[in-house]
C-alpha positions in Angstrom: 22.3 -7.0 19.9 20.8 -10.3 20.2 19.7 -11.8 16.9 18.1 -14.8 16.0 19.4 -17.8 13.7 22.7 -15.2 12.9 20.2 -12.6 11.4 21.8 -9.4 11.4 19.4 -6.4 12.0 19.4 -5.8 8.6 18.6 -9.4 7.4 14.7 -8.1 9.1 14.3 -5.2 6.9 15.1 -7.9 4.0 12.8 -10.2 4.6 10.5 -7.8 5.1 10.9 -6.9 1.8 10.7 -10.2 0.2 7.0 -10.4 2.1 6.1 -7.3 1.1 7.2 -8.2 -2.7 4.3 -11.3 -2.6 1.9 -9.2 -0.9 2.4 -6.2 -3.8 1.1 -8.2 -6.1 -2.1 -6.1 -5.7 0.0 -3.2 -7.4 0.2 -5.6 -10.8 -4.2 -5.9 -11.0 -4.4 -3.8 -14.3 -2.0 -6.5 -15.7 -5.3 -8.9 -14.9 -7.7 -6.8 -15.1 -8.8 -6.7 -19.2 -8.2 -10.4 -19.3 -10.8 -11.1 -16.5 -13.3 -8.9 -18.5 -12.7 -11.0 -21.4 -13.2 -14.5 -19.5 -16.5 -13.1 -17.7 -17.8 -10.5 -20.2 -18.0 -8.2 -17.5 -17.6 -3.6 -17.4 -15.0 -1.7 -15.7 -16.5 -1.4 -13.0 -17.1 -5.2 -12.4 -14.0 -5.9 -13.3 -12.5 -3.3 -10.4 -14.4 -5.2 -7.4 -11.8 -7.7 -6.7 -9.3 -4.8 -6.8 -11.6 -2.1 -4.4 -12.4 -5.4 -1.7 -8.7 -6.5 -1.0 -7.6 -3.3 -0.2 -10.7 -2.9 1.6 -10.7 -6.1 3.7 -6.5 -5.2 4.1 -7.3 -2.1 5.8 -10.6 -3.0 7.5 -8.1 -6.4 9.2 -5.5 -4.0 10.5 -6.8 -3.0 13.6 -7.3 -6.8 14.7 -4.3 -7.4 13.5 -2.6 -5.1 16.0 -3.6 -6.9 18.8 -2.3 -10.3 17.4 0.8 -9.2 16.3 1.5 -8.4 20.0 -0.1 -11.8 21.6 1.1 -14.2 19.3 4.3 -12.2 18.3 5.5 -11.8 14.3 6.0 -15.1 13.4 3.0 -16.7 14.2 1.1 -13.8 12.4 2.9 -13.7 9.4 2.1 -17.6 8.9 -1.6 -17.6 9.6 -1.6 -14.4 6.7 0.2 -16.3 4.5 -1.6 -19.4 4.8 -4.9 -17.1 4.1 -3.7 -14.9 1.5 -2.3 -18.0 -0.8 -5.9 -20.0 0.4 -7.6 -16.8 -1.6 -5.4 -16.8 -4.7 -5.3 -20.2 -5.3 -8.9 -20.4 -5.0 -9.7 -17.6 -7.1 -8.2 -20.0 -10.1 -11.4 -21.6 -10.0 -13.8 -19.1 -9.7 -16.6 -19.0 -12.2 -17.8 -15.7 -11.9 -16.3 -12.1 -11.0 -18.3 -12.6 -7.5 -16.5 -15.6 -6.6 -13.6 -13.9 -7.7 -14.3 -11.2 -5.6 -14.8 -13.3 -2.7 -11.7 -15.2 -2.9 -9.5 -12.8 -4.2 -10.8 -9.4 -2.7 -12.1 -10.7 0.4 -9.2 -13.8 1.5 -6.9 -12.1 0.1 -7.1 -8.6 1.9 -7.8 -10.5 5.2 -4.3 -12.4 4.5 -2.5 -9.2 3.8 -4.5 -7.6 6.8 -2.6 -9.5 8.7 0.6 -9.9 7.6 1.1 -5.9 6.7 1.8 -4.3 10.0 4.3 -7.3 11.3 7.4 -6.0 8.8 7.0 -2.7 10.0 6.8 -3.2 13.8 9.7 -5.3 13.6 11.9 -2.9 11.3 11.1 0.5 13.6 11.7 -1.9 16.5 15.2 -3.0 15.4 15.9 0.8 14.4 14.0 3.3 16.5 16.6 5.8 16.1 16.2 5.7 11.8 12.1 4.4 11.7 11.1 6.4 8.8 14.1 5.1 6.7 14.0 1.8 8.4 10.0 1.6 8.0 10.2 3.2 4.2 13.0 0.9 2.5 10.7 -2.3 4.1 7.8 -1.0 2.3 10.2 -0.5 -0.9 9.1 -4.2 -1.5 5.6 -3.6 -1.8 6.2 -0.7 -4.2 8.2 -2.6 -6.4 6.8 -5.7 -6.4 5.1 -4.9 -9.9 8.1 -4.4 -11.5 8.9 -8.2 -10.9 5.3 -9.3 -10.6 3.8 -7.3 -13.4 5.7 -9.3 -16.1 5.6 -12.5 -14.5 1.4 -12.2 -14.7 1.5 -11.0 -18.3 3.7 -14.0 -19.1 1.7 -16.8 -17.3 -1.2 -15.2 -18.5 -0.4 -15.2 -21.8 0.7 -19.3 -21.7 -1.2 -20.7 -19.1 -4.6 -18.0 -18.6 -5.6 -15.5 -16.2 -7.5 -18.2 -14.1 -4.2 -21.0 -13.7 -2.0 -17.7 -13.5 -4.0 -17.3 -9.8 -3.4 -20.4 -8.8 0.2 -20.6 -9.6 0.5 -17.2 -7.4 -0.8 -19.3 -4.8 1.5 -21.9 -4.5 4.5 -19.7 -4.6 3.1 -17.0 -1.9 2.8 -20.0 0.5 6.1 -21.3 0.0 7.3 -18.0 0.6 5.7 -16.3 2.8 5.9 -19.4 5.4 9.8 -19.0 5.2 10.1 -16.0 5.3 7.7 -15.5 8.2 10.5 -18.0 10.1 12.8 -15.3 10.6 11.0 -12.1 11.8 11.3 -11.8 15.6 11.1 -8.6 17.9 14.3 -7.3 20.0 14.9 -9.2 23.1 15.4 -6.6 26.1 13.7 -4.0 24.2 13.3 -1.2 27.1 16.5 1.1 25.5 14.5 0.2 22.0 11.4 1.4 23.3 12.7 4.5 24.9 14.1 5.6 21.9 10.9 5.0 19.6 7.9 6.8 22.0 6.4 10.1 20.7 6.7 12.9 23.0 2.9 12.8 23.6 1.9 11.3 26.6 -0.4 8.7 25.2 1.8 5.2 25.3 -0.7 3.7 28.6 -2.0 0.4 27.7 -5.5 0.0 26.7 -7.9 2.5 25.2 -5.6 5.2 23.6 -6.6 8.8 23.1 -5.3 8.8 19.7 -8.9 8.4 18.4 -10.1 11.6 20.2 -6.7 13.4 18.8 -7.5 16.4 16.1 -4.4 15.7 14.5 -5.5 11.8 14.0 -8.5 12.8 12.2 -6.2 15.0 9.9 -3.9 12.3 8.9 -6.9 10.0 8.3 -8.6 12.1 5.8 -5.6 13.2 4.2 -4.5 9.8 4.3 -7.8 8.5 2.7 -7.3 11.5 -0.1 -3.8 10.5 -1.3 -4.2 7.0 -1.3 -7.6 7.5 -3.3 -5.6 9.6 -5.9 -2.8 6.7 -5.8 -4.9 3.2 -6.0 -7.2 4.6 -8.2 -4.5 5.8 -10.4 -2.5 2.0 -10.1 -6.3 0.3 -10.8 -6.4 1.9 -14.5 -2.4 2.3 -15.4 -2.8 -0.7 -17.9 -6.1 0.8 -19.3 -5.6 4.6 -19.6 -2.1 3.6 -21.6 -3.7 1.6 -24.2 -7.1 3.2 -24.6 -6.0 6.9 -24.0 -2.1 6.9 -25.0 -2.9 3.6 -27.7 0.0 1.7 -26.4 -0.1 -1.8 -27.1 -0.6 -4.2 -24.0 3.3 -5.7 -23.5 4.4 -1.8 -23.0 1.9 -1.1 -20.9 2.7 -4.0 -18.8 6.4 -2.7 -18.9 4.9 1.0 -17.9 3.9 -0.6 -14.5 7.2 -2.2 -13.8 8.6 0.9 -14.4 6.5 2.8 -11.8 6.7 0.3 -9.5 10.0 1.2 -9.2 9.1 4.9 -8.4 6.6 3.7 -5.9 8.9 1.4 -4.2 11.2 4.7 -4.0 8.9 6.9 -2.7 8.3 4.7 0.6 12.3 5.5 2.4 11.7 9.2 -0.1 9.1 10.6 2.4 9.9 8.0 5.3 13.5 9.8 5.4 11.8 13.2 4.6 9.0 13.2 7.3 12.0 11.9 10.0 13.9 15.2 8.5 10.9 17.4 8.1 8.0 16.6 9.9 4.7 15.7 8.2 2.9 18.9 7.7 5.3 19.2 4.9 6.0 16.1 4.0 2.1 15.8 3.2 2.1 19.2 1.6 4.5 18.6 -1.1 2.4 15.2 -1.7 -0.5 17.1 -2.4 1.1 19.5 -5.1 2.4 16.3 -6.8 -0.7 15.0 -7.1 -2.1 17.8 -8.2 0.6 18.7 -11.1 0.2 14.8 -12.1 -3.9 15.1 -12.5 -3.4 18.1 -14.6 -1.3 16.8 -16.4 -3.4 13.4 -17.0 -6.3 15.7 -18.0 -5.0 17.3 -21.1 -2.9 13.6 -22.4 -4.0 12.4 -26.0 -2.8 9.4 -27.9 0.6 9.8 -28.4 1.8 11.9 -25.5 3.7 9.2 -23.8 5.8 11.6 -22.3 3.3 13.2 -20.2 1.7 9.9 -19.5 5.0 8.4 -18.0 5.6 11.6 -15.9 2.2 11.9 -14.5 2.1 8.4 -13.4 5.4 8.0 -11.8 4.4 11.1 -9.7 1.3 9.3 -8.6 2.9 6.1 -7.7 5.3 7.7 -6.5 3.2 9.9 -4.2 1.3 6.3 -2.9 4.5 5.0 -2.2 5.4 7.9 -0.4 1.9 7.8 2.1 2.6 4.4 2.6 5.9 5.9 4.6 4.3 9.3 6.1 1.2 7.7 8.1 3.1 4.9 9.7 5.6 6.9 10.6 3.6 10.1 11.6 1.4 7.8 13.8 4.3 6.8 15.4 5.7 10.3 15.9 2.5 12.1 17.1 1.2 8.8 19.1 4.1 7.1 20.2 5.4 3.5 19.8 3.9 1.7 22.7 0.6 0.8 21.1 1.6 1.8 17.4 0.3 -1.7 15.6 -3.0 -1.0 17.2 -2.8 2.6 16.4 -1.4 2.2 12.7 -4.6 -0.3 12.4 -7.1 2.5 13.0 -5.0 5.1 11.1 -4.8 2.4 8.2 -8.7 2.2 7.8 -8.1 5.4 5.6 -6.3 3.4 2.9 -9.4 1.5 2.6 -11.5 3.9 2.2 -9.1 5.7 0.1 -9.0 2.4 -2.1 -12.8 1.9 -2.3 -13.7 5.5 -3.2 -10.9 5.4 -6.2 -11.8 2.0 -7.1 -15.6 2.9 -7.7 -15.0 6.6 -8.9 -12.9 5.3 -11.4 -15.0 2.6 -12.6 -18.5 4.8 -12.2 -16.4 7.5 -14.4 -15.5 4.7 -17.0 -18.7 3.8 -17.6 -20.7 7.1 -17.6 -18.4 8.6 -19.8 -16.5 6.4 -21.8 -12.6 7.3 -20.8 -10.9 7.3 -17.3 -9.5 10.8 -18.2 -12.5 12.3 -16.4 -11.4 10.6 -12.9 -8.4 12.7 -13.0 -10.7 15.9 -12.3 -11.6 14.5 -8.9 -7.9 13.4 -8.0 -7.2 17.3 -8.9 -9.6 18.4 -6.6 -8.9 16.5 -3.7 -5.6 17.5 -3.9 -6.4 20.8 -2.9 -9.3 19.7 -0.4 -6.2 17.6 1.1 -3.9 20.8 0.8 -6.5 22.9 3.0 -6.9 19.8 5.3 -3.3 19.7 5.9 -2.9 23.6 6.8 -5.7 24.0 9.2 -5.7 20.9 11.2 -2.3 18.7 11.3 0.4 20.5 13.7 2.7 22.9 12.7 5.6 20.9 14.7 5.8 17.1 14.7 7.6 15.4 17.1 10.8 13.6 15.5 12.2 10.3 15.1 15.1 10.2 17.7 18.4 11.7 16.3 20.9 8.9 15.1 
């Protein structure tokens, strides 16, 4: 297989993971999240703006970005993201209010990531169509965990250098990353046996307008989709908080809590990548559902003290985010096919923002009115079983497979 400056297939899904470790930074925002409502004197839900409009502006850039990824090819991409995405963090070291913050951070920054996120994962379930849901979930592995190296560094520079400087040093280092990193991604050359091998068994690969968007099944995984990342970022934007105003843990455990379950979200991306290759997605999402679910129970009865529970509950819900970050690409692949999948995964990815504004606000709204976060987990509960009923009655009982190895 022809490989470019001696990069074994493998060397793709690796620096795919290094990207994705920069771009999960995102994952590490209740690490920066009290400190910014110290510096601008600002509420919860202020404070969660930044968080709600880079996943927002992420997801709402991924269908543009599908198109480019495919005219001006991975590289080229992946620079013009990077170059974006540092732009917005560095800037957001100056800002003066949580507007401008929101602005640079949220609004740059999702844009940059927009861009960049589909490029690892095109090229990964192009270089192995017979194994995409592994191939696609251990690239994603470096967005999950990217807290657990991220996390710490932010409470460190933080602590020495402020939350303002701390954004501007992230800057500097995304760039220089990012743009070498970006270097090396490339598609297969010769790609027909590739392509072969990757295509759905649905009929809808012709160029142009796809039927996807007219599909029952689409509008399943989108709302499903929207539900368990809602339950997810939601539960990733308050981590920090609920452990030290609910569970009264001081601020450098809770810092070491989200390193921790960045690691369980980083294994929950190949976890239900390999399963829904294995399985299929109707239950693949079901068992999602029931985590989430025993997790917001759980949350909902927690007092100070019960670190226990508060570990468990957590992992499960970044480990379920993790995992939806697997099952929708790799479902849209499966019931859509792989000619037009980074245009498809765009419109498909529009959930996570939704998902991410709804949980951001809720959260924040729930805060405010009522004084804890505990109260948020009654609506992750909820839509756990909304998304349960969802899953049953519309997505198909059958899923077309990745290829056998």
């Amino acid at each position: 297989m022809p490989t470019d400056k001696n990069l074994a297939p493998i060397g793709y899904i690796l620096a795919g993971m290094a990207i994705f470790v920069c771009m999960g930074t995102i994952y590490a925002w209740s690490v920066f999240r009290k400190p910014l409502e110290e510096v601008f004197g600002i509420g919860a839900t202020e404070s969660g703006w930044p968080y709600m409009l880079f996943l927002c502006f992420y997801a709402l850039t991924m269908p543009f970005a599908g198109n480019l990824i495919e005219k001006s090819g991975p590289r080229r991409t992946t620079m013009l993201g990077g170059l974006i995405l540092a732009s917005g963090w560095f800037a957001s070291g100056s800002a003066t209010t949580i507007t401008t913050l929101s602005i640079t951070y949220g609004v740059l920054g999702g844009i940059g990531v927009g861009l960049i996120y589909g490029v690892p994962l095109a090229v990964a379930a192009r270089w192995f169509p017979q194994k995409k849901g592994l191939a696609v979930g251990v690239t994603l592995a470096g967005f999950g965990v990217s807290p657990f190296i991220t996390a710490p560094v932010a409470l460190y520079l933080i602590d020495h250098y402020g939350v303002l400087a701390s954004f501007r040093i992230f800057g500097v280092l995304f760039f220089l990353c990012i743009s070498l990193l970006a270097s090396f991604l490339k598609f297969p050359e010769a790609n027909s046996k590739n392509q072969e091998a990757t295509e759905g068994s649905t009929a809808q690969n012709s160029p142009g307008f796809n039927p996807m968007l007219k599909a029952r099944a689409f509008y399943g995984l989108w709302f499903c989709y929207a539900i368990g990342t809602f339950s997810g970022l939601m539960a990733i934007s308050v981590t920090s908080p609920v452990a030290q105003e609910i569970i009264r843990l001081q601020p450098e455990r809770a810092a070491f809590a989200v390193s921790i379950f960045a690691l369980f979200n980083a294994l929950g991306r190949p976890l239900f990548g390999t399963m829904t290759d294995r399985f299929g997605t109707r239950p693949t999402i079901a068992l999602s559902f029931i985590l989430i679910l025993i997790a917001s129970a759980a949350l909902l009865v927690a007092n100070a003290g019960d670190v226990s529970i508060y570990f468990a509950a957590f992992s499960l819900l970044w480990l379920t985010l993790g995992g939806w970050l697997a099952i929708a690409p790799v479902s849209t692949s499966n019931l859509f096919g792989a000619l037009n999948y980074c245009r498809n995964y765009g419109y498909v990815f529009t959930a996570y923002g939704a998902g991410a504004l709804a949980g951001g606000l809720t959260s924040g709204l729930v805060k405010d009115h009522f004084g804890s976060y505990q109260y948020a987990f009654f609506v992750t509960a909820l839509l756990a079983i909304i998304g349960i009923a969802i899953n049953l009655s519309v997505m198909p009982k059958k899923t077309p497979r990745s290829a056998p190895a």
